[in-house]
N, C-alpha and C positions, 0 to 999 in steps of 0.2 A: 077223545076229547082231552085237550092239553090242561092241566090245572094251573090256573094264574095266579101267580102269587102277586102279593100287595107289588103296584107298580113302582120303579125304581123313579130317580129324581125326575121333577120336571118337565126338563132341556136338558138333551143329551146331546152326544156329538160321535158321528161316526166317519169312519173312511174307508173306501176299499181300492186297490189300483187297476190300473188299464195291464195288458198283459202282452207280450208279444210271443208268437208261437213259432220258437225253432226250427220244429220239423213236426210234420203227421196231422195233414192237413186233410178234412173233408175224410177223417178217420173215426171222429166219435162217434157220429151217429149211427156208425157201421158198426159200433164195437169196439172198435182200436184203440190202438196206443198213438198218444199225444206227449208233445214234449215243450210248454209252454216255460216262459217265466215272467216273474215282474218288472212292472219298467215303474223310473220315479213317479211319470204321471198317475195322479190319482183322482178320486169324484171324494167328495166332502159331504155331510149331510148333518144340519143343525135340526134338532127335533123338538117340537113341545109340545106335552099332550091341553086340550082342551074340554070343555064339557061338552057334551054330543057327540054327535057323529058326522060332523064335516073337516072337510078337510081340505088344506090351503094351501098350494104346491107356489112356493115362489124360483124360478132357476136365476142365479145372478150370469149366468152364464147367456145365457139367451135373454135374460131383461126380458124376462113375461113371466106373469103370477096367474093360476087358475085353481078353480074352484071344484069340490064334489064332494057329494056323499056318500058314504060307506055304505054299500050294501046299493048301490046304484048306478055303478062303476058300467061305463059305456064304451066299446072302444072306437077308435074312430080321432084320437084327439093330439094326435102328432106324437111328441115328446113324452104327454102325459100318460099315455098307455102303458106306457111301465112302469108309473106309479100306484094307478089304477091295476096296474094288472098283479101287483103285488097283494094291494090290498086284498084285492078280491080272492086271491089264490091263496095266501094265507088263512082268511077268513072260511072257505070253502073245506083248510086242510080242520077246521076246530079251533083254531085260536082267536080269542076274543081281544078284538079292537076297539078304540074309542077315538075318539077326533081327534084332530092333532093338525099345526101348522109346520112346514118342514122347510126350511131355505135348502138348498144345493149349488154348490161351487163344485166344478171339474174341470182339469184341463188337458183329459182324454181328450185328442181331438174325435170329432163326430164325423164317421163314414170314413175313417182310415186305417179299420182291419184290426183294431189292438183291442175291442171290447169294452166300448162306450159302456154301452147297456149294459154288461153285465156288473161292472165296477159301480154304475148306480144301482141296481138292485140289489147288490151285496149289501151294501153303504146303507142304505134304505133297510135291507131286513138287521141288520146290527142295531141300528139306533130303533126299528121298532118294538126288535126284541128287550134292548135295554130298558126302555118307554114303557112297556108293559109286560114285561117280564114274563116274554115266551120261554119254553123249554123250546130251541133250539140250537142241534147240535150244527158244527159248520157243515157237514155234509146234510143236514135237512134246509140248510139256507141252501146251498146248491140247488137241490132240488125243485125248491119253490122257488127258485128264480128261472131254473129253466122250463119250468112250467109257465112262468107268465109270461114268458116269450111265448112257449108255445101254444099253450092254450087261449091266451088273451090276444095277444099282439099278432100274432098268426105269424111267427118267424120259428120256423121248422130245425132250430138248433140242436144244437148236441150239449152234452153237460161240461166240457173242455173248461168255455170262459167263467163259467159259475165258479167252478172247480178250484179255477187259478185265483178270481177275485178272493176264496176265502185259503188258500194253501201257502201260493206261489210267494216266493222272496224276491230280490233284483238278483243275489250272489248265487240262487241254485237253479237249474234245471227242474219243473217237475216232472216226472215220470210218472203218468198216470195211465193205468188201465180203464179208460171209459165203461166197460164192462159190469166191473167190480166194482169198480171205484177208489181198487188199493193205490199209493202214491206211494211215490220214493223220491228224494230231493238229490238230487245230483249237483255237486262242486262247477259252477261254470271255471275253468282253469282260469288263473292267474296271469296265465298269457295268454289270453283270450276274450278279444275286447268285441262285444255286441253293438253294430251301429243300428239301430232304426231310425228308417227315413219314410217320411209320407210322401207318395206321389202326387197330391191334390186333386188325385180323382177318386171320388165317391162312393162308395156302394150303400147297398142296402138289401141286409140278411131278409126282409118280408116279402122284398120282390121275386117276379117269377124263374127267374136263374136257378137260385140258388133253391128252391123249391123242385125244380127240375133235376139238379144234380142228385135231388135227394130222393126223388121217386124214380129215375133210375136207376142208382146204387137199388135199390128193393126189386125193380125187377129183375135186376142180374140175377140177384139171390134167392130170388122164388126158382128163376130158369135153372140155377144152379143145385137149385133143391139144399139149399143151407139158412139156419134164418137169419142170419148177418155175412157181409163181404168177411168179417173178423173169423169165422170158421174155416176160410181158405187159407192157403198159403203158395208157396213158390213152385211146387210139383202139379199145382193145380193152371197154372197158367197154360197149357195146351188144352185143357177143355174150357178154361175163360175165352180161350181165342176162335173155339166156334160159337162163341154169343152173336148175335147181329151188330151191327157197328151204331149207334156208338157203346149201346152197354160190354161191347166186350173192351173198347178204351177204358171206360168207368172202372171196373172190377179191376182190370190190370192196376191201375192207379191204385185205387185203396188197398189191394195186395202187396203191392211194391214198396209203398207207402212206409204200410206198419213196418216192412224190413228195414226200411231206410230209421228207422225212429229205435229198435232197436241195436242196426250197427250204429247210429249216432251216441248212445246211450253208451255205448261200449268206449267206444272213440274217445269221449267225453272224457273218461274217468281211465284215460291211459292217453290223455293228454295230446291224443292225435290230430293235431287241427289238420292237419290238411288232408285224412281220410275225412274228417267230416263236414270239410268245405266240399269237397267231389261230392258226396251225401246232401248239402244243401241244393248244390246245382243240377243233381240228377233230381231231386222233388221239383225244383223251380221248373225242367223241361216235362216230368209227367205233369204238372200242373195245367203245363202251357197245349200240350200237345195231348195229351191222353183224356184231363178230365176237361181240358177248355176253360178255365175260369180265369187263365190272367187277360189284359189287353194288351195294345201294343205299346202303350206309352212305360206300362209296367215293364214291361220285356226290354225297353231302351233303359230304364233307370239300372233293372238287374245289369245287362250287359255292362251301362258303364262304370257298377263298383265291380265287377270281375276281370274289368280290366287294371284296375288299380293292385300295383305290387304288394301291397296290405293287405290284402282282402283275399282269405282261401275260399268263401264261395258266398254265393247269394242266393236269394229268393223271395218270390210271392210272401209271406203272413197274410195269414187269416182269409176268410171264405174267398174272398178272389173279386173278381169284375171291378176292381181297383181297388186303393187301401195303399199300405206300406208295405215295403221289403225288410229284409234283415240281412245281415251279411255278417259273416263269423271273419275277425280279422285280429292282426296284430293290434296290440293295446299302445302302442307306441305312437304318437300324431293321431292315434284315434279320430281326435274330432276334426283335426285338419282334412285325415280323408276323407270323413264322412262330409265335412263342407265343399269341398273339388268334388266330390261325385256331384251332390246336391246342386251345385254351384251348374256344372257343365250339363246336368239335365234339364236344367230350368231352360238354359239356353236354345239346347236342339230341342226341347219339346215343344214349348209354348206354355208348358204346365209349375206351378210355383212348388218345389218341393220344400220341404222342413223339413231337419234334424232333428230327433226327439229323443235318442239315445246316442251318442253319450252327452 
């Protein structure tokens, strides 16, 4: 049981960002090394506590306000479930809540792989901890955030976006061992400019995909008699390859994966863009071809920033079946490439892309 000390002012105000994931993708929940960072985009969250125990969710973002009580929290409720799924999982860990009315501003876009959700539950646990003066540390906000995905919301995540909402910078790398939990912040080089682009197609971490990729990642590793893909490595790939198809694609991928995250890692901080453009575009193909979660519109956006003389490589971000890419490129016309790629995708696809870094 957490002890609450007198709670701090009012109206608080919090913020946490959206994040884009480099490389080591569909690697947390296995164990692995992840290599995310932060982007400008962020979720805002105005707080004020009230007498009771109701609580009044307004999003200016969506232009809808909803209602509930603490300790009654149902899911079921679109958006608010991971309001709901906070409170309730906070309150479950021991820490005593009161009512409170909350505004939120974000301009994560919603369904394009940078981690909507977890930038508002970050946002959300800061200002409720401020509100009422929880003892948590950032690594215990992680944790209850990915617990109200998972538990509440029923989106079978890994702790990567939690992680980056409360670590991640725009100017480093983080190097996290999903594991442990240990980070280490790596220098993005100086000549080395991050474009992310939305493809305008959707996903959604609750549905049955991405739920599927995740229960067979597990049975590879039962079959493999290890209890995470994260206790294999590169010598183990000829007995991953007498698994059944698809789990022996699966395991290959999160195997490969973690290697690629750490020669990326390497690359990084010896300034080698273009071993770790080859490094983005070998994850983009295990993505496409091994674990299956990009589509094709995604695979037409990748190709046409790899085609651009700027750009040392590209790839899928974040869970897949659409969302954003990223592509490691010269910093130079930065955004000019990144609007020609944008630009000429929209065109052959039928699909409206956005620029959202740089």
């Amino acid at each position: 049981m957490t002890v609450v000390d007198e709670p701090s002012p009012t109206t608080v105000r919090a913020d946490a960002p959206g994040r884009v994931n480099l490389i080591g993708e569909h690697t947390d929940y296995n164990g692995g090394f992840v290599l995310p960072a932060a982007i400008p985009q962020r979720t805002r969250v105005e707080l004020t506590r009230v007498d009771g125990h109701d609580v009044e969710v307004h999003s200016a973002t969506l232009r809808a306000t909803e209602r509930y009580r603490l300790g009654a929290e149902q899911p079921g409720r679109g958006w608010l479930d991971y309001v709901q799924g906070i409170t309730a999982i906070v309150s479950s860990a021991g820490h005593r809540l009161g009512g409170f009315s909350a505004r939120i501003e974000s301009n994560v876009p919603l369904g394009s792989g940078l981690s909507s959700s977890a930038a508002l539950e970050i946002s959300l646990l800061h200002a409720l901890r401020d509100a009422f003066g929880l003892a948590l540390t950032g690594e215990d906000m992680a944790r209850l955030g990915q617990r109200a995905e998972n538990e509440f919301v029923g989106a079978p995540v890994g702790i990567m976006d939690q992680m980056a909402a409360v670590f991640a910078d725009e100017s480093h790398a983080l190097f996290l061992d999903t594991r442990t939990l240990t980070y280490e912040r790596v220098p993005i080089p100086a000549s080395a400019a991050l474009l992310v682009i939305n493809s305008g197609v959707e996903h959604q971490h609750a549905g049955g995909d991405y739920r599927t990729r995740r229960g067979e990642c597990e049975r590879a590793a039962a079959l493999l008699g290890v209890p995470q893909l994260r206790d294999l490595e590169a010598v183990d790939l000829p007995r991953i390859a007498t698994l059944p198809d698809p789990l022996s694609r699966r395991a290959r991928h999160v195997v490969t994966e973690d290697a690629r995250v750490l020669e990326t890692v390497a690359a990084l901080r010896g300034g080698d863009l273009a071993s770790a453009g080859r490094l983005f575009s070998a994850s983009h193909a295990s993505m496409r071809d091994d674990f299956e979660v990009s589509v094709p519109a995604v695979d037409a956006l990748v190709a046409i920033a790899e085609a651009e003389p700027a750009v040392y490589g590209a790839r899928l971000t974040g869970g897949g079946f659409g969302g954003s890419i990223v592509a490691l490129a010269r910093p130079e016309d930065a955004r000019v490439t990144a609007d020609r790629i944008a630009a000429m995708y929209s065109q052959q696809s039928g699909h409206r892309a956005t620029v959202l870094v740089p």
